[in-house]
C-alpha positions, 0 to 999 in steps of 0.5 A: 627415882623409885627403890630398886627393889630386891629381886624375888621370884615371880607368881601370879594370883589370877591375873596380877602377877606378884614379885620379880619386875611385876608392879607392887600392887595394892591389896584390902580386904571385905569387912562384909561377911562372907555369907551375905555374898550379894553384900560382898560382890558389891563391896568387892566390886568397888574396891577394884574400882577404887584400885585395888588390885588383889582382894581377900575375903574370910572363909572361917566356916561351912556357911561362907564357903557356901557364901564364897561359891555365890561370890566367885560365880557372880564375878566370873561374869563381871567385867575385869573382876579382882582376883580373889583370895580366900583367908582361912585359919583352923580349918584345913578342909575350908582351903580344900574347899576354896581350891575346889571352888575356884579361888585365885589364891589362899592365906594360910596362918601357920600359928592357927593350922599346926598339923604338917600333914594337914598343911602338906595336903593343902599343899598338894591340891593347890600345886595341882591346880595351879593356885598359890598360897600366902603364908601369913605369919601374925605377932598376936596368932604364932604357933606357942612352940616358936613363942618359947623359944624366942620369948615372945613375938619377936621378929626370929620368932616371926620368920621362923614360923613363916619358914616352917610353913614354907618349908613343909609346902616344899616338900611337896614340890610347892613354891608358888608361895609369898610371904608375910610377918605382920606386927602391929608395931611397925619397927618389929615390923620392919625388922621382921621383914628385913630378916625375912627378906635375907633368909628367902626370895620368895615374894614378900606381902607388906603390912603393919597388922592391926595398925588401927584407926584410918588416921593413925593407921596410915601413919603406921603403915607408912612408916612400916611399908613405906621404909621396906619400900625405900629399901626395895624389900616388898612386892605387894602390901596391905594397909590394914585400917579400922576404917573402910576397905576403900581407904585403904586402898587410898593409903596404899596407893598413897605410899607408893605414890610418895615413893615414885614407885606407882603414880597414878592420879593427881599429886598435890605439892602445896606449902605448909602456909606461914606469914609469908603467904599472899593467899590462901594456899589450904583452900585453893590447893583443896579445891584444885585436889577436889576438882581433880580427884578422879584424873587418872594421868599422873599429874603433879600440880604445886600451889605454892603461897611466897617468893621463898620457895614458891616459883622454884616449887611451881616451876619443877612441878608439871604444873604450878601457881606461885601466889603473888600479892595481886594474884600469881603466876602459872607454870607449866613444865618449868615454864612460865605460862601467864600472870593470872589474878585472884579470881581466875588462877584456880580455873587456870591452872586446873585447865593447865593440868586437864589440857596436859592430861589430855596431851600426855595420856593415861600414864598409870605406872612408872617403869619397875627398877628392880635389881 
């Protein structure tokens, strides 16, 4: 069963509602410079393709806001387009800017905007629109105030300057807020997010910042995101990568995948191979995985190598092969279907898998448990 998730308040960027028993959802951001616009419409559009729900794109001068204003033009006649955030740091009048464009939300850095009049204006003219605010507090980017208070970057020091922010939204009546403290470690990150998570109920953003390169990144962001989600804290996250922006997405909807939070598409369970297998369990389970990448249906398929742990694993998979000497046997729904040999197990149980797609329907996400 997934976590039950702490619950939070609820709002809404664009049409992806965050928080309360909405569904965690995925976001990334472009690496394409705002001010090649063309370069980030196509970019954007095939992150929402590859799932993304949410997508950020940097507004850090007059030139991108002037990139921004083509973006939001072109999407807003392209079908089901993602809703977009504007990152802004220094500048308060570039969030004034975004607003007045249009944006479906902002992320402000309490470390790189430090005027509270300045903050409480952009507070201002968001809550008359209607448009919500990420506080993004960052470990490398904190305000020198809470960094000497508390010696460095610690988790206190984290959520202190997040809540400060928050705080000065407040008082002008705005609370259509979520929440970050990102730490490129990903225990002070945890342990970030814990605390944070018992000081507020405002929606949190997971992520492990600057996590690194595509492979030790999402190990990372995994052990980070993936132990808050265990322990139903988060209602949306970043895996931030070195990599492409798809590959992100990928790992985001990975760890919600592995945690039974989200299933969407094929899940693979597949034996770590030993002595004891009868075939070759690492390129079967690769082309079935290949063959089967753009399903949508939530479908878990095992291929299992021995008599251990085999039949148990195909069995209680939706459907499964245990290799066998002369060939294997094909499970489906914990039933026995045929004995298949060598040369016709790997299309027969991708026809097992297609044929209960197809029964079965498009079903993208489990129900929200939330508590």
């Amino acid at each position: 069963m997934p976590p039950v998730r702490k619950r939070t308040r609820k709002i809404k960027v664009g049409c992806v509602e965050i928080g309360g028993d909405a569904p965690i959802s995925v976001q990334t951001m472009c690496t394409t410079r705002t001010t090649d616009p063309r370069a980030t419409v196509e970019q954007t559009l095939a992150l929402a393709t590859a799932g993304a729900d949410i997508v950020r794109v940097t507004v850090p001068d007059d030139e991108s806001a002037d990139g921004l204003a083509f973006i939001l033009w072109v999407l807003s006649s392209s079908q089901n387009p993602p809703p977009i955030i504007a990152d802004i740091h220094f500048r308060h009048d570039l969030a004034l800017r975004a607003l007045d464009l249009g944006v479906d939300a902002l992320r402000l850095n309490p470390g790189n905007i430090k005027d509270a009049d300045k903050i409480r204006l952009v507070a201002r003219e968001a809550k008359d629109r209607g448009i919500p605010i990420r506080v993004g507090a960052n470990a490398g980017s904190l305000h020198t105030q809470f960094l000497d208070k508390h010696g460095g970057p610690t988790p206190e020091a984290l959520v202190e300057s997040a809540m400060w922010e928050v705080e000065l939204l407040e008082l002008e009546g705005f609370d259509d807020i979520k929440i970050s403290v990102k730490h490129s470690d990903p225990y002070l990150m945890i342990e970030s997010y814990r605390l944070l998570s018992e000081t507020t109920d405002h929606p949190l953003h997971l992520g492990v910042t600057e996590a690194g390169t595509s492979y030790a990144g999402t190990v990372k962001s995994s052990v980070g995101i993936g132990t808050l989600l265990a322990e139903g804290i988060g209602d949306t996250i970043r895996v931030s990568l070195a990599a492409d922006p798809i590959e992100e997405v990928k790992a985001g909807k990975a760890i919600l995948q592995a945690l039974g939070i989200r299933r969407e598409g094929i899940d693979i369970v597949a034996c770590p191979t030993c002595g004891r297998v009868e075939g070759d369990v690492i390129t079967i389970a690769g082309e079935v995985e290949a063959a089967l990448a753009d399903m949508k249906s939530p479908i878990q398929v095992a291929v299992m190598g021995c008599l251990v742990n085999g039949p148990g694993e195909a069995r209680g998979a939706d459907v499964g092969l245990a290799l066998s000497k002369n060939g294997g046997t094909i499970f489906r729904k914990g039933q026995r279907v045929r004995e298949v040999n060598s040369s016709e197990m790997v299309e027969a149980l991708l026809d097992e898998a297609r044929a209960l797609a197809e029964e079965e329907g498009d079903r993208i996400r489990l129900p929200i448990v939330s508590g």
